[in-house]
C-alpha positions in Angstrom: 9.5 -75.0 117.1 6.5 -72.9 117.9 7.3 -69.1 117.5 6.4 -67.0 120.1 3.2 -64.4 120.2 4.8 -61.2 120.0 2.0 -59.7 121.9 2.5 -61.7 124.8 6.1 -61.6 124.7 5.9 -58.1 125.2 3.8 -58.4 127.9 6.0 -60.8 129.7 8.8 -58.4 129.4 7.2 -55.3 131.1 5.3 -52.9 128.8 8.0 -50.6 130.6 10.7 -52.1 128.5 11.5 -51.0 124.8 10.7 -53.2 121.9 10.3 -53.7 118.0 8.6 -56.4 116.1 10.6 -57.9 112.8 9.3 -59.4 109.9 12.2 -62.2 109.6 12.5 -63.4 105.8 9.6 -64.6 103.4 11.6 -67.2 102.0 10.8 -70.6 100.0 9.3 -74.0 101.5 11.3 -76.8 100.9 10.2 -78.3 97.7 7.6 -75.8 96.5 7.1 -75.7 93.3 4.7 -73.8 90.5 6.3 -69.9 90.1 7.1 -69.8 93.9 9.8 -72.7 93.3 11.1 -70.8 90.2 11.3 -67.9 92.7 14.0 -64.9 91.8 15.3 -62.2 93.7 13.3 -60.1 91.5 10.0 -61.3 91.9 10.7 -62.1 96.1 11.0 -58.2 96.2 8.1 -57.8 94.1 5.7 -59.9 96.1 5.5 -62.7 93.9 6.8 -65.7 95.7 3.3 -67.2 96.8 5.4 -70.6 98.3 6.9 -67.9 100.5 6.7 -67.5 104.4 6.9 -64.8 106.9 7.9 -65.4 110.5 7.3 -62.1 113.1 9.8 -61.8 115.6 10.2 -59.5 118.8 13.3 -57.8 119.6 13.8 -56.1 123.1 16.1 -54.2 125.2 17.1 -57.3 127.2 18.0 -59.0 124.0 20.4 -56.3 123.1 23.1 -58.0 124.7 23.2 -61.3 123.3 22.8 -59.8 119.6 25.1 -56.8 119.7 28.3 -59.2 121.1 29.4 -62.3 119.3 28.2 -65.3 121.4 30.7 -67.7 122.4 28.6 -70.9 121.1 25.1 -71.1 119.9 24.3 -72.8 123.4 25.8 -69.4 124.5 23.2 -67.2 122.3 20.8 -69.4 123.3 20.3 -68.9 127.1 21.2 -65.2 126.5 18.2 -64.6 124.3 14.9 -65.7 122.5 15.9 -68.2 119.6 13.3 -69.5 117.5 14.4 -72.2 114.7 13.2 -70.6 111.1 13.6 -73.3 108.7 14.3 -72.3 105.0 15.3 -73.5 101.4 19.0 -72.6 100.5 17.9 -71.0 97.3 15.0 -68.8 98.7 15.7 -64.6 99.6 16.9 -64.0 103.1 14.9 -60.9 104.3 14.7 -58.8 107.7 12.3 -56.0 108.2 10.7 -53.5 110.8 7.2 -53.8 111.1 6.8 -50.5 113.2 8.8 -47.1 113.3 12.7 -48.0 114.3 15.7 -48.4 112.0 18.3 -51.5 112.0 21.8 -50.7 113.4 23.0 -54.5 112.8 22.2 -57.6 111.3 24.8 -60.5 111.3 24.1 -63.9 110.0 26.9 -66.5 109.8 26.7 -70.8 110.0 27.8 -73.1 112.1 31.6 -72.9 110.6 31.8 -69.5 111.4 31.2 -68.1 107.4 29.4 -64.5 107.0 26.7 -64.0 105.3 26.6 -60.7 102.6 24.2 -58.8 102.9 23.0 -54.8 102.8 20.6 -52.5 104.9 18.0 -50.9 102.6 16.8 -47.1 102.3 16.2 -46.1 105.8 17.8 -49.2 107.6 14.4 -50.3 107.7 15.1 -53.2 106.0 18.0 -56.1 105.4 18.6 -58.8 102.6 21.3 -61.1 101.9 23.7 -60.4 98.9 24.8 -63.8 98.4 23.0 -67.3 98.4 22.5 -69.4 101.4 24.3 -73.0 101.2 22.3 -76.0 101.7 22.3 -78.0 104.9 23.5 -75.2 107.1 22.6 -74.0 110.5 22.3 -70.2 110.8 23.1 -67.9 113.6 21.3 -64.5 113.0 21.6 -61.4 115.0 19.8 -58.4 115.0 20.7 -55.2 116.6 17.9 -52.5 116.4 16.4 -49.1 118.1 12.7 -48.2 118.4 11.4 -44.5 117.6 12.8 -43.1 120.4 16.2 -44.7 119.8 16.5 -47.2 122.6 18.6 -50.1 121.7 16.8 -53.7 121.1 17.8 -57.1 119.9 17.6 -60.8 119.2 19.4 -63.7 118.2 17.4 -66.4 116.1 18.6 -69.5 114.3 17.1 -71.4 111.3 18.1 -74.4 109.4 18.7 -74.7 105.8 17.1 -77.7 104.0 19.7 -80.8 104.0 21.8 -82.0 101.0 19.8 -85.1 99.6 22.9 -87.5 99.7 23.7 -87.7 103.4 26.6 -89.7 102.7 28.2 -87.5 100.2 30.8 -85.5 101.7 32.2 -82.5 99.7 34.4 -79.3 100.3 33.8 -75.9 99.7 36.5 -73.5 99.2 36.9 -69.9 100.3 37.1 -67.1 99.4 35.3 -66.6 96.0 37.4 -66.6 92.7 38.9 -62.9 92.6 42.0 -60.8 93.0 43.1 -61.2 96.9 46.0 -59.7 98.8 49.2 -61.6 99.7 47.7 -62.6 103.3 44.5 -63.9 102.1 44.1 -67.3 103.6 42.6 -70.1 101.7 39.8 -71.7 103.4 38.0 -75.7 103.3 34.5 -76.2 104.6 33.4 -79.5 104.9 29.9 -81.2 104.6 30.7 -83.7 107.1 32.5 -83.7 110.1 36.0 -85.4 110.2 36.7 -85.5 114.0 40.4 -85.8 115.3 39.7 -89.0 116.4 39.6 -90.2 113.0 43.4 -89.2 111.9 43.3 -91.4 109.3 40.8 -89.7 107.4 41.8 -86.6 108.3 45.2 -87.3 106.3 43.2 -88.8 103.7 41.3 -85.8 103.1 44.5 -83.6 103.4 46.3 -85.5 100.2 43.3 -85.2 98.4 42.7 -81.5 98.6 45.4 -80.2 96.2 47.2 -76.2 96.1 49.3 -75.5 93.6 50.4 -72.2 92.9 52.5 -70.2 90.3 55.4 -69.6 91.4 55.5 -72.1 93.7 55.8 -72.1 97.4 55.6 -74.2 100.4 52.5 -74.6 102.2 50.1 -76.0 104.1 46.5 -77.1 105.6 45.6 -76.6 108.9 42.7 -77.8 110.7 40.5 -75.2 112.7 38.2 -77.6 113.6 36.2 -81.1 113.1 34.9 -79.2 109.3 37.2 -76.5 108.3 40.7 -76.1 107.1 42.7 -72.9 106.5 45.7 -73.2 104.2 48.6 -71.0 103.8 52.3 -70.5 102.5 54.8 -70.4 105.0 55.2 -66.6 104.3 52.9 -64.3 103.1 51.6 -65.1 99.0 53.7 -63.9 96.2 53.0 -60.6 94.8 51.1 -61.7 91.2 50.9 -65.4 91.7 48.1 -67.4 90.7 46.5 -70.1 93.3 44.6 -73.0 92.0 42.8 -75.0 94.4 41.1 -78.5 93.5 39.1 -81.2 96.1 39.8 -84.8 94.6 37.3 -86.3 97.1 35.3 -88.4 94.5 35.2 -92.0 95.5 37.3 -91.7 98.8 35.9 -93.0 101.9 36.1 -91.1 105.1 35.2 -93.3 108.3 31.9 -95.1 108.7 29.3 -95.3 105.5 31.2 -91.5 104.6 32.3 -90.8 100.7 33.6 -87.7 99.0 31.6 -86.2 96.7 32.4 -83.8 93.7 33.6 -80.2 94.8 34.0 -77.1 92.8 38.0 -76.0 92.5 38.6 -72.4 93.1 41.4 -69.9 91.3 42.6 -67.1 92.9 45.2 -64.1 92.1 46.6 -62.6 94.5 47.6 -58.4 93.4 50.9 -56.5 94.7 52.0 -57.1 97.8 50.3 -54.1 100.0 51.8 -54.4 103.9 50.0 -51.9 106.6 52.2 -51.7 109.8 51.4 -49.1 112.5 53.4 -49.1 115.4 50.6 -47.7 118.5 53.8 -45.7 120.5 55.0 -43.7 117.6 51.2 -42.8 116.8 52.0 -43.7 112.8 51.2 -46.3 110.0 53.6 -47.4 107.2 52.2 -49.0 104.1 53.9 -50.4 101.6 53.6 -51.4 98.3 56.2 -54.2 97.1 58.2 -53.4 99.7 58.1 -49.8 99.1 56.9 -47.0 101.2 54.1 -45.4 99.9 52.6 -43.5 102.5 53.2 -42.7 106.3 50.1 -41.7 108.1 49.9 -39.9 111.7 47.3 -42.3 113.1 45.5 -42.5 116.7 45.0 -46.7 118.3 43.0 -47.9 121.4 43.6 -46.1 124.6 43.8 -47.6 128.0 41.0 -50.1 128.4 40.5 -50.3 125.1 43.8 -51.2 123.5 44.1 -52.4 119.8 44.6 -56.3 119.4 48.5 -56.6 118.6 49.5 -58.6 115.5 48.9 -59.1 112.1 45.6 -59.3 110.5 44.1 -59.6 107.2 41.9 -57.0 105.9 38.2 -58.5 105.7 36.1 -55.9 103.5 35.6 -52.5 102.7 32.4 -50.4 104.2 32.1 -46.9 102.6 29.9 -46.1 105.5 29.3 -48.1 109.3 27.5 -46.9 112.1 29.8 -47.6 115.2 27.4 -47.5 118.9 29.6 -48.4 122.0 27.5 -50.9 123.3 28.3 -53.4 120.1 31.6 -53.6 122.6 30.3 -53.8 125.8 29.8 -49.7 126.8 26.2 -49.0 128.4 24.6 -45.8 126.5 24.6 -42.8 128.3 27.9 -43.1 130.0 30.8 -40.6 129.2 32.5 -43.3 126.7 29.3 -44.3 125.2 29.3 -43.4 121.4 27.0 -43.5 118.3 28.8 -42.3 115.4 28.6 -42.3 111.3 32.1 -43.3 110.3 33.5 -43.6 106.3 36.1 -45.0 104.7 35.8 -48.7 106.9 38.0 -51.1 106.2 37.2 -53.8 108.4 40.1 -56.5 110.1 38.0 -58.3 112.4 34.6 -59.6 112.6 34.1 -58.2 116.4 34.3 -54.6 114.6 37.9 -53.3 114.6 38.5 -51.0 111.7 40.9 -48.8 110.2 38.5 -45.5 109.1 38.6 -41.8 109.0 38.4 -39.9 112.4 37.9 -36.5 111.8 36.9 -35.7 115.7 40.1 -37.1 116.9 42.9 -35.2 114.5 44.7 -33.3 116.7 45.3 -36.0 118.3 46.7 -38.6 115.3 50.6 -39.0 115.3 50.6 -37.8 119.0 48.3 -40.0 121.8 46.2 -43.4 121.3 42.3 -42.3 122.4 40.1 -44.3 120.3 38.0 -47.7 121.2 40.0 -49.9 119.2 39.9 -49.2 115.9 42.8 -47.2 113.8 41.4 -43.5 113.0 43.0 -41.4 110.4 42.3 -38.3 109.0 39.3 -38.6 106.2 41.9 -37.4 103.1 44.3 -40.7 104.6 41.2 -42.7 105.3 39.8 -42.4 102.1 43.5 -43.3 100.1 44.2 -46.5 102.4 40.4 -47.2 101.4 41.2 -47.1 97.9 44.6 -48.8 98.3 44.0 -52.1 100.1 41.9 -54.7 98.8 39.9 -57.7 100.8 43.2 -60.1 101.8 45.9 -57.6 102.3 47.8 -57.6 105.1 47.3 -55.1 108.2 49.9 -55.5 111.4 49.9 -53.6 114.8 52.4 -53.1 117.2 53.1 -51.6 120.5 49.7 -51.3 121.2 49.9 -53.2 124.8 46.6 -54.6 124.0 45.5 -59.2 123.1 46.9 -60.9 120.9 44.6 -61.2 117.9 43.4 -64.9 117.5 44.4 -66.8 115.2 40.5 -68.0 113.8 37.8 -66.4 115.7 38.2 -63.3 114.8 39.0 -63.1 110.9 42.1 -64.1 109.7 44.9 -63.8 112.7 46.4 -67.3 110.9 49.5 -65.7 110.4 50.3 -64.8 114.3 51.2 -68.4 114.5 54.6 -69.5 113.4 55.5 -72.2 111.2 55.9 -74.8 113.6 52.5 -74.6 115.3 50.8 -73.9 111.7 52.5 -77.1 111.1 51.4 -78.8 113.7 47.6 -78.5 112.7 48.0 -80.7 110.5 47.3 -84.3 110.0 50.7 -85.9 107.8 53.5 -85.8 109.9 55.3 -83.2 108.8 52.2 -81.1 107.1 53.0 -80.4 103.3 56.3 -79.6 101.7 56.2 -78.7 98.1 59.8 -78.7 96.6 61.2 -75.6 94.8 61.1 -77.5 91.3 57.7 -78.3 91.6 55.0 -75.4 91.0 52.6 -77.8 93.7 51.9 -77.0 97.0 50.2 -80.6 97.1 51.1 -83.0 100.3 53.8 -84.9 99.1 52.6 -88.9 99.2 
């Protein structure tokens, strides 16, 4: 796809109209070889990837909208801003950068099955890199929220393609999250190569029995499918405090619909820490964690006023941010309103992917334990912000109730997997009465 000529994008849009020029990526050519295909982090930062690429980009005020709110579908993103296709090896640096005065406020990038992307802002948000490799034979949504030297918000949404596995029959699984300590709500996920659509539910079942949980001590579970290429799995209550998951894809040799055969897939372990429960009840202005089942700590806390209620329910904490800048029009509130804001918050811990947070909110403690008046996320003081910080970990659990506001989701938001009950979790999947794993047996295997 030809990329656009900044120059005269700009002077389609109006030279009235606010913009910054990126400098998306310099990433590796498919195939290259010589030292740019031996390419490292360290010598993409030091300018020594010659294979590399550079692709300029223009971000503008009326692409602001599509980037700083999670499109609906890439179809969605598409006819709401300028995407350009950006082709790229899997193994090659993923860099975003301002080539004039500006700073980044955002930069998402996550594929087609909804997986994020790590990455961090450099010295003076001028700059963004991903923290953790691509994967191969991915399509990437990336958004980029930004504000020129006088501060006006710009944006765009861009997509690129990651070079394709070699054996396009070869279909494997790839299991989330990384090998690490996890809370007891951290769901277990499967991301398929291929696509095994519900009109196939033979292969579906096939590919149920052959991905294999077992866990110590055992428990029953389950797989459920989220759509056509992932799977979530999860007990039927929350993990054991101190048990260890093992998770292993015996897809080698098994065919899956028409010229379609597993492939070899790396098996995951995971342990899962004490069992740490956050509840805050909205009308009595408090949260109650818990450790084990005992209370550790009750904290006056403030929730989403009217308009801006917090999603009800239970949700899994999703990462820890020492420092986010929070704007108001990342939800949907136009700068220079009276509920417009543009704040430096710490202590972030993060339970959705839209941007609700429990963090410290100094400006609104007089009004923690007594009235709700925040846009959605949980504010605390800084002193409680910074100990739920340092007590929760990436998988523990975080419910809300009382709040009057959604439901939280059960998959398109984080982890809301645990808002459905039993039955329906049950009825996601493919066998006919999903997986039962006997008491005797540390497996949480379908039974064949």
């Amino acid at each position: 796809m030809r990329m656009p000529d900044p120059d005269a994008a700009r002077a389609a849009a109006g030279s009235a109209e606010a913009s910054v020029t990126l400098l998306v990526a310099r990433v590796l050519e498919e195939g290259s070889g010589g030292a740019g295909g031996r390419c490292g982090r360290e010598a993409f930062h030091a300018g020594l990837c010659d294979d590399g690429r550079q692709q300029r980009v223009l971000a503008t005020a009326r692409g602001a909208g599509a980037v700083l709110r999670d499109p609906v579908s890439r179809k969605a993103a598409a006819r709401a801003a300028r995407t350009i296709a950006l082709p790229t090896d899997a193994d090659g640096p993923l860099e975003i950068s301002l080539v004039e005065p500006g700073e980044l406020t955002d930069v998402t990038v996550h594929d087609a099955h909804g997986r994020y992307l790590g990455g961090a802002l450099g010295a003076k948000n001028r700059h963004w890199t991903n923290t953790e490799p691509l994967r191969a034979g991915e399509v990437y949504t990336v958004r980029v929220g930004a504000q020129d030297a006088a501060g006006t918000p710009v944006g765009v949404t861009m997509a690129f393609r990651t070079a394709p596995p070699t054996e396009d029959e070869r279909l494997t699984v790839e299991f989330g999250p990384r090998a690490g300590t996890y809370g007891a709500g951290q769901i277990v996920t499967a991301s398929l190569s291929h696509p095994v659509p519900a009109s196939d539910p033979t292969s579906r079942a096939r590919l149920e029995r052959a991905l294999q949980v077992t866990s110590e001590p055992a428990v029953e579970g389950a797989w459920h499918w989220v759509d056509d290429s992932t799977l979530h799995y999860r007990p039927r209550t929350y993990w054991p405090a101190h048990a260890v998951v093992r998770v292993r894809g015996g897809l080698d040799g098994v065919a899956f619909g028409d010229h379609l055969y597993g492939g070899p897939s790396e098996s995951l372990q995971l342990a899962i820490g004490d069992r740490i429960e956050a509840v805050t009840d909205s009308a009595a202005h408090e949260m109650t964690v818990r450790r084990n089942g005992r209370v550790l700590r009750t904290i006056p806390v403030t929730t989403g006023k009217a308009g801006f209620r917090t999603r009800t329910g239970v949700k899994v904490v999703l990462g820890k941010e020492y420092q986010v800048r929070m704007r108001g029009d990342t939800v949907g509130i136009r700068p220079g309103t009276s509920e417009f804001y543009d704040l430096p918050v710490f202590y972030a811990t993060r339970v959705t992917w839209s941007g609700e947070y429990v963090h410290a909110a100094p400006w609104s403690v007089e009004a923690q334990g007594e009235e709700n008046v925040s846009h959605g996320c949980t504010g605390m003081s800084t002193q409680d912000a910074a100990w739920f910080f340092e007590t929760v970990r990436v998988g523990d659990i975080v419910e809300v109730v009382n709040s009057g506001g959604e439901e939280m989701a059960p998959f398109a938001n984080g982890f809301g997997d645990w808002n459905l009950d039993w039955r329906a979790w049950l009825a996601g999947s493919a066998l006919a009465d999903g997986v039962r794993a006997p008491a005797a047996l540390p497996r949480l295997s379908p039974l064949t």
